[in-house]
N, C-alpha and C positions, 0 to 999 in steps of 0.2 A: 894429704889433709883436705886439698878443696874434692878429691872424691867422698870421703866420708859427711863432708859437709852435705855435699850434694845427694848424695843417698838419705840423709836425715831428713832431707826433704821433699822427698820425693811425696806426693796428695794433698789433700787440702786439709787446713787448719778444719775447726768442730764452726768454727764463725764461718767460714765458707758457703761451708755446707749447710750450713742454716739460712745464709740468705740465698743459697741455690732454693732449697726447698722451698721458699717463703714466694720468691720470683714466681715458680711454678706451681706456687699452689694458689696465687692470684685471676688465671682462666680458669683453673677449675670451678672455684668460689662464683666466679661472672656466669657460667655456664649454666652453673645449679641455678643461679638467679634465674636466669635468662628461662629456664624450664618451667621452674614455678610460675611464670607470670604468665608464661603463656599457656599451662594446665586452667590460670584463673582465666582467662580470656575464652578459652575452649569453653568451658562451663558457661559463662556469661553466654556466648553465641549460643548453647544450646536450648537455654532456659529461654533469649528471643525466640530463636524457631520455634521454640516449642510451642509458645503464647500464642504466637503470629498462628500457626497451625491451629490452636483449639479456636481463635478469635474466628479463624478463616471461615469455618466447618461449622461453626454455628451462627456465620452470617449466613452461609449457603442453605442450611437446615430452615431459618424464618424466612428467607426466599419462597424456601417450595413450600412452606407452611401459609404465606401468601397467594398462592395459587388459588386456595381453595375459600370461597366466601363464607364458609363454617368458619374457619379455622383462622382467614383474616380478622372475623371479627371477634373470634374469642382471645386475641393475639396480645398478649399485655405481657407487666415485667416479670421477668424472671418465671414466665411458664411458658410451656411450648416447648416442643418437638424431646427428642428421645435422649438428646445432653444434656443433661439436669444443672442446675444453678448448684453456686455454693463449692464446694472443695473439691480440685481433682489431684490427682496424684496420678503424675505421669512422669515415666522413664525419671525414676527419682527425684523428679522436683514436684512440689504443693503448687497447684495454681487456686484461683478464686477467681469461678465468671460470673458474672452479676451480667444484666442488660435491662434496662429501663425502655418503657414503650411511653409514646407523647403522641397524642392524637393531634395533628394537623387538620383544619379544613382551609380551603380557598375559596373562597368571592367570584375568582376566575372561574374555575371548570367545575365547582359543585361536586368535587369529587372527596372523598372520605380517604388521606392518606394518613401514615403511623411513623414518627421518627421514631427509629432503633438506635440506641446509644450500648453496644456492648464493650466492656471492660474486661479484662482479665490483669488481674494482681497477684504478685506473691513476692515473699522476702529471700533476698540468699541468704547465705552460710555469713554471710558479715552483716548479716541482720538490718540489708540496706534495701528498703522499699524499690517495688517498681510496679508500672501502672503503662499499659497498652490500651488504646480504644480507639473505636472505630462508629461513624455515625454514619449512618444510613437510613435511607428514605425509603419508606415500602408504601405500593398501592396493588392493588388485585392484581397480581401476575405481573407487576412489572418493579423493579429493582432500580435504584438509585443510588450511586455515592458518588 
């Protein structure tokens, strides 16, 4: 009799095995998390670099447009050199670079300098602003930040 007992019970109840499953299927559920945040984190870093990059490349573009005393003085917002203002679309993200030009002069050295204020903006996928900028001082072939 206690053999037949013990054969009827031989595996586990349907509740057992329910909360086996439920145990183990709590890292899975953590892990999918754990991926998603850091697919959004990936994307966020790429969308900085990417900013950081267009911001960089058209500080460097009104440098060497400063070189040249045509081209210093025709040097104002949002014109100049071969990156156009206004909407880019790159490696899948929308940026917006804007840069505003402010004429400096000084009392000191009589000389004719241009602050450069460049921006670059754009929204992600959760429709959350962000805004980079960077000011810099330009005078005939020489650079300042």
């Amino acid at each position: 009799m206690r053999l037949k007992r013990y054969l009827a019970q031989q595996g586990g109840s349907l509740l057992e095995v329910m909360i086996s499953l439920f145990i183990l299927s709590l890292p899975v559920f953590g892990m999918t998390a754990l991926k998603l945040t850091q697919a959004q984190i990936i994307l966020k870093q790429s969308q900085y670099t990417t900013a950081w990059a267009l911001m960089e490349f058209k500080l460097n573009e009104l440098h060497y447009l400063a070189g040249s005393i045509a081209e210093f003085n025709t040097l104002s917002s949002n014109i100049g050199g071969n990156l156009a203002a206004g909407n880019i679309h790159y490696d899948q993200h929308k940026f917006n670079l804007t840069w505003q030009v402010s004429v400096i002069t000084t009392k000191t050295t009589l000389s004719l300098l241009k602050e450069v204020v460049v921006k670059v903006n754009w929204i992600d996928k959760a429709n959350t602003p962000y805004t980079i900028s960077s000011i810099t001082i330009l005078n005939q072939g020489l650079i300042v930040r």
